[in-house]
N, C-alpha and C positions, 0 to 999 in steps of 0.2 A: 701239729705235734700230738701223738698219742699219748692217753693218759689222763688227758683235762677235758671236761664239757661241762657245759654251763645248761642247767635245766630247763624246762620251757617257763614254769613259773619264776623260776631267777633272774631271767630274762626279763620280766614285763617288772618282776619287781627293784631291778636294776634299772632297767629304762627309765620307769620314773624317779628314781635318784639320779640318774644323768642330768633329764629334765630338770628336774627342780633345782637342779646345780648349776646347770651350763645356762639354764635359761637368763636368769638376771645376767650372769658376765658377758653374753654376745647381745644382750640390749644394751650393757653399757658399751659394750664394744661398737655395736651401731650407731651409737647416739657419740662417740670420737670421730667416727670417719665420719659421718652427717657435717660436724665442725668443721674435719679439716676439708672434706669438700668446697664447703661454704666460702673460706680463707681461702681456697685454691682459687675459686671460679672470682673473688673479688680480685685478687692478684693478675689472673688471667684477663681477665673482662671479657667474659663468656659467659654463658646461663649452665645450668648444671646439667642440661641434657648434651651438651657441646662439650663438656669436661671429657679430655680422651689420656686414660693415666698409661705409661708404658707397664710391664708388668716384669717380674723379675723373680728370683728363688736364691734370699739371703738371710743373711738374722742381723742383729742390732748391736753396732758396734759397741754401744755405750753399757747396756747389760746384759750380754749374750743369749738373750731369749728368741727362738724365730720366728717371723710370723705369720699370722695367718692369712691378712689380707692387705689393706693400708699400713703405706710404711713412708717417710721420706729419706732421700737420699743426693747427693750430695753426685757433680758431674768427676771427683777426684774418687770416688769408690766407699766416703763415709757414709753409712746409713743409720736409721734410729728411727726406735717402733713407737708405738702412740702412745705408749704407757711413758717412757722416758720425754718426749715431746709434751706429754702435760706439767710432768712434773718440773722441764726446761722452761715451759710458761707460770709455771710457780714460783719458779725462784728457787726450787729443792736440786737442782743441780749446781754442784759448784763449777769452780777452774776460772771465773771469768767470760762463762758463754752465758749470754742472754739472746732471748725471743728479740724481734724488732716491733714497732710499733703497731706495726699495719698487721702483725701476725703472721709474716714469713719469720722463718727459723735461716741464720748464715750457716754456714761449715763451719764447726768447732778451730778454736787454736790449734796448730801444731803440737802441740804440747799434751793433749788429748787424742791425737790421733785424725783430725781432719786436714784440711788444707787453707783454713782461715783466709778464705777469698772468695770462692763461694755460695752458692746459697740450696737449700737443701727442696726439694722439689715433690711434692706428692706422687705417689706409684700405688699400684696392685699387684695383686696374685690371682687373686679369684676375680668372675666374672662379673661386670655390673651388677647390682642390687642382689647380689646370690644369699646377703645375709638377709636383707629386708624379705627375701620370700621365704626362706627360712623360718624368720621368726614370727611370721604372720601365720606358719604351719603352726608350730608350736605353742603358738597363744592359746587357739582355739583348745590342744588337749590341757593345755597350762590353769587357764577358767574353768575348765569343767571340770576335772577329777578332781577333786577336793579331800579326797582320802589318804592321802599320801603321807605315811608318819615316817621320821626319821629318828629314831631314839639315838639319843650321842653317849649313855654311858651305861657301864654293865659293873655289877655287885660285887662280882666274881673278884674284879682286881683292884687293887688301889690305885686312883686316882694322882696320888703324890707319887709313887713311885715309878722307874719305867717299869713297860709292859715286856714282861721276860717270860717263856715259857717254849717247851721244847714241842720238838717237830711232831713226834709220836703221840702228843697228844691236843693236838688242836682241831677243834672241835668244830663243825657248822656256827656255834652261837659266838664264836668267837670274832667273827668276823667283823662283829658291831663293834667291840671293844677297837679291833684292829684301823676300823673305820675314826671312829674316836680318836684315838692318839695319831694316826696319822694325818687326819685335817687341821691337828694344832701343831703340825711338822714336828711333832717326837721323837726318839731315835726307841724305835721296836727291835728286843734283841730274841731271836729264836735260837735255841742251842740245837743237840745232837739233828743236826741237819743232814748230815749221809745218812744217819741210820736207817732212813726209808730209801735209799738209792741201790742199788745192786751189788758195789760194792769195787767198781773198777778203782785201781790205783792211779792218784795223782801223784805220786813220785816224780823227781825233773825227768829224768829219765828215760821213765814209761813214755812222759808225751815227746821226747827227744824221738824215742823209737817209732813212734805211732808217725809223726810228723816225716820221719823219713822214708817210711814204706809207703805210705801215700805220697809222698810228693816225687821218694825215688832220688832225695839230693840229698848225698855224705857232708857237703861242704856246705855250708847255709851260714853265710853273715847277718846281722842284725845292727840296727845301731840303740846302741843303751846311752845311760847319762849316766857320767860320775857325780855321785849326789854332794861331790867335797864340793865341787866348783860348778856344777851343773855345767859341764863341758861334754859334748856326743861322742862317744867313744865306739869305734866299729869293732865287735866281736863274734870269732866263729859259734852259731846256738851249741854244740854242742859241747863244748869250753864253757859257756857259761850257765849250760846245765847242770856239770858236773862239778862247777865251780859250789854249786849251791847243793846238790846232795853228800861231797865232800867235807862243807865247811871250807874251801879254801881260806888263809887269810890274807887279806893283799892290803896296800895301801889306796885302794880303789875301794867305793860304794857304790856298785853298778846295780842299775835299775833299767828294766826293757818299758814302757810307759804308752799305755794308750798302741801296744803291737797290734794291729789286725792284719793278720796274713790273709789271702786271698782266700773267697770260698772257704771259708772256717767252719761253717754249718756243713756243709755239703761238702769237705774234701779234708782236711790233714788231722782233723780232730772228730769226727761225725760220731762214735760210739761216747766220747767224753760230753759233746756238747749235747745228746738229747740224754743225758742223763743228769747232767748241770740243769740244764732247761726242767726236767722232770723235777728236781731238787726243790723250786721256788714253792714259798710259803704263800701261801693264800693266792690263790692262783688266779682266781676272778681277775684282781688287779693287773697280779704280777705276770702272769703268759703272755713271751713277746708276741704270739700270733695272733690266739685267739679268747687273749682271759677278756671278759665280758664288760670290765671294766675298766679296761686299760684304751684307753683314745686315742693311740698310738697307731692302735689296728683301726680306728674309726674314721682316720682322717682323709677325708676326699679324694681323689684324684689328682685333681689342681692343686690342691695346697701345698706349700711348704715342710715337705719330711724332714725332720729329722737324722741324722746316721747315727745311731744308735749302739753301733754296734752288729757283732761281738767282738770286742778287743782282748789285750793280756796285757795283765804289767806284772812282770817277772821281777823281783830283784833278791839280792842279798849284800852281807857284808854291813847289817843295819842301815840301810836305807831311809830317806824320810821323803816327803812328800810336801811340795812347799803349800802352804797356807792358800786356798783359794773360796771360791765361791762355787756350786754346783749350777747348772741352768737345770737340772734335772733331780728331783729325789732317787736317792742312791741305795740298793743293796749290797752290803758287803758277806758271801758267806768263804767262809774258810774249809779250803778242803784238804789240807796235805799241812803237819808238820810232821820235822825230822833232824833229829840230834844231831851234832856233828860234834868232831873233836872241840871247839871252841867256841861254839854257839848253835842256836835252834834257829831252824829256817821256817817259816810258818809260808800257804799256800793259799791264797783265797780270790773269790772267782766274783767280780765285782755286776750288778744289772742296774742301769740307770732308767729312771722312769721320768719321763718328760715334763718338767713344771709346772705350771698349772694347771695343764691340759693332762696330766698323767699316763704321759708316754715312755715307753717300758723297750730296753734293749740292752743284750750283756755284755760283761766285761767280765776279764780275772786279773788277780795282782798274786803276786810272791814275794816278801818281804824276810827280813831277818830280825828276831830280839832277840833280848836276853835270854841265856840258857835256864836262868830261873824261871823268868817269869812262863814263857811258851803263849802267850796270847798278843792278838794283836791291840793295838793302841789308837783309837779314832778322837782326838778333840773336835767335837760337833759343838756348834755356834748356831741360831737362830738366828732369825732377817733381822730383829729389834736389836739385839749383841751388836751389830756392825761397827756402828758408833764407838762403842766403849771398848769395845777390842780393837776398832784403827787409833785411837790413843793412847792404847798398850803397848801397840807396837812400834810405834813413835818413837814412844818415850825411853822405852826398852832396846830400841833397833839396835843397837851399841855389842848386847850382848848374844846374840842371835847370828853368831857365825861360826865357823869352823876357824883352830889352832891356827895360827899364824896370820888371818886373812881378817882384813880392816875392811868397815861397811863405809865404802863410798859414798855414799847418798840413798836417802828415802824417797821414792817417788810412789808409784801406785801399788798401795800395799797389798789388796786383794785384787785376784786377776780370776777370768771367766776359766773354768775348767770347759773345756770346749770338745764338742765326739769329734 
C-alpha cells in the first residue's frame, strides 16, 4: 500500500520491542507444548522422538483465539488451545468439564459444544521443534543487547483520562503514549480522521454506484439481520442502500454484518478501500500489509492466518450489535453521517487487529442513532469486567428485549465475535 514505510532505524528499534515482547510469550509457549508433549508420549507410550502429531488450520472452540502451533482436539471436530487447556487443568473453566487424572483432557459436555464421549488428542501446525530453534536464535540477541528501554508513559497526556486527540495532529512522539494505553487495552479515540484523506464520498449510494460499475450487477441480494429478532432477512443492496440515505422508516432494524464481498481490495471498492487503508492512525501497528508492527504481516508461512478481512457491516433503522467478546483489538473509524427525515445514519469502517499477537485487518459498519445525538455509541468492557458484567446480565436478562418478546432462557452470555 503506498503511503506508509517504516524507517531503517525504526525497524531495528521496533525489532527489538518485538523481541523483548514476543520473546518471554513463545518461551512460555515452549515450555506448554514441552508439557503437553510429555502427557502425550506417557498416554501414547512412545518416547518423544516417536511422537507423530497430525497437523491442521483451526482456532479454539472454547475462546476463539487461533493457533499458532499445539493445540488439542477432539475426533467430533471440538478443539482447544493451550491457554484454555491449562486453565481446564486449573479448575478456572466452568460447565462441569474437568482434566482426568493421568492428564488426558475428554470432549466437553454437549452443552458446551463438544461430544462428551471422546477424548481430545494433541496436534500441530508448525513443524517439529520450529519454536525451540527459534528461540535458541533469539536468546543469543535476547543476552547480549542489554540497551533496550521501553518507556511506558508520556507528560503530554493524562494518565486517568482516555487518550483523545485528532488525526492532524499526531506527532512521531506520540506513538509511546499510543503504545502505553494500548498494552493496558484502553479504548484510543482519534477524531477528524478524513481530514487527511482525499475526500471521496461514503454516501450508501456512492458505494451502491461504485459496486455496480465494477461488478456490472443492477440486481445484487445480500442477506442482513433484523436486529428485532435477529432473524436473516434477504434484501436487494440497493433497497437497502437507499433505505439508509433516505431514512426509510419500517418496522425492520436491518443490519448487513461481517459482509465481505469478493476481491473487496482489488475489485467493487478499490479507490475507497486504499483510501480507508491510507486513513489508519499510527500506521506502524495499524497497516494491514506492511505497518512494522503489526504480526499479522509477520506470520510464517505454515502458521495459522487469520481472515481478517475487509468486511462491511451496513445497517440502519437503529441497529444494535449483540454483546460479545473480540478475539482481536478493534478500530472503529466513522466515515459518513447523513440526516434523514426521521433519524441520522452514521457510517463507520471498522480494522481488527489480531490478539495477542497484534494482527491487523479491516472492516466497515453503518449504523443508525439518534437524530440529536449524530455519534456512534461503543460500550467497551476489559478482560477483568467479564465477571461482574456476566452477573449483570444475569440478573438484568429480563429487561434486555424488544416490545412484546419474553427472554426464554440465559445460557452463554458472551460469544466470540469471530472474522
Amino acid at each position: 500500500m503506498q503511503g506508509y514505510s517504516c524507517s531503517e532505524p525504526n525497524k531495528i528499534k521496533y525489532a527489538k520491542q518485538i523481541l523483548y515482547k514476543v520473546f518471554p510469550l513463545v518461551t512460555r509457549l515452549n515450555e506448554d507444548q514441552l508439557m503437553e508433549k510429555e502427557i502425550e508420549v506417557k498416554l501414547k507410550g512412545v518416547s518423544i522422538l516417536e511422537l507423530e502429531l497430525q497437523d491442521a488450520d483451526v482456532f479454539c472452540d472454547s475462546c476463539g483465539s487461533y493457533f499458532f502451533d499445539l493445540y488439542r482436539s477432539c475426533a467430533c471436530g471440538y478443539v482447544l488451545c493451550l491457554v484454555c487447556r491449562r486453565e481446564l487443568r486449573d479448575g478456572q473453566l466452568k460447565g462441569g468439564w474437568k482434566a482426568r487424572i493421568d492428564g488426558s483432557i475428554p470432549c466437553p459436555p454437549k452443552h458446551i459444544g463438544g461430544c462428551n464421549d471422546g477424548t481430545l488428542d494433541l496436534k500441530c501446525i508448525m513443524c517439529v521443534d520450529w519454536i525451540i530453534n527459534i528461540l535458541e536464535k533469539a536468546n543469543r540477541v535476547y543476552k547480549i543487547d542489554n540497551g533496550y528501554d521501553d518507556p511506558q508513559t508520556c507528560m503530554e497526556f493524562n494518565e486517568s483520562c482516555l487518550f483523545s486527540l485528532s488525526a492532524k495532529d499526531i506527532q512521531p512522539q506520540h506513538m509511546q503514549h499510543f503504545r502505553s494505553r494500548w498494552s493496558k487495552g484502553e479504548p484510543i479515540i482519534v477524531h477528524d480522521i478524513l481530514s487527511t484523506s482525499s475526500g471521496l464520498s461514503w454516501e450508501s449510494m456512492v458505494l451502491w454506484r461504485a459496486f455496480r460499475d465494477m461488478t456490472k450487477k443492477d440486481n445484487y441480494n445480500v442477506n442482513a439481520i433484523n436486529c428485532l429478532d435477529w432473524s436473516k432477512v434477504i434484501i436487494n443492496l440497493c433497497k437497502f442502500c437507499k433505505g439508509y440515505s433516505e431514512g426509510h422508516v419500517t418496522k425492520r432494524i436491518l443490519k448487513l454484518e461481517d459482509w465481505q464481498p469478493c476481491c473487496l481490495e482489488q475489485g467493487e471498492w478499490p479507490g475507497h478501500f486504499i483510501e480507508y487503508v491510507n486513513c489508519f492512525p499510527f500506521k506502524d501497528y495499524t497497516s494491514p500489509h506492511n505497518g512494522y508492527l503489526n504480526m499479522a504481516v509477520k506470520l510464517p508461512d505454515l502458521s495459522s492466518k487469520p481472515n481478517m478481512g475487509p468486511k462491511m457491516d451496513i445497517a440502519k433503522g437503529g441497529s444494535v450489535t449483540k454483546i460479545h467478546y473480540e478475539k482481536s483489538d478493534t478500530v472503529n473509524i466513522m466515515t459518513h453521517t447523513n440526516s434523514a427525515s426521521t433519524t441520522l445514519n452514521k457510517t463507520k469502517i471498522v480494522k481488527q487487529e489480531h490478539g495477542d499477537q497484534h494482527e491487523v485487518g479491516p472492516q466497515s459498519q453503518q449504523d443508525v442513532v439518534d437524530p440529536m445525538e449524530g455519534v456512534a455509541l461503543w460500550d467497551i468492557f476489559q478482560r477483568q469486567d467479564v465477571p461482574k458484567l456476566e452477573e449483570y446480565l444475569r440478573k438484568h436478562s429480563a429487561e434486555f428485549r424488544h416490545t412484546g418478546c419474553s427472554v426464554e432462557q440465559v445460557s452463554r452470555l458472551l460469544q466470540v465475535q469471530r472474522s
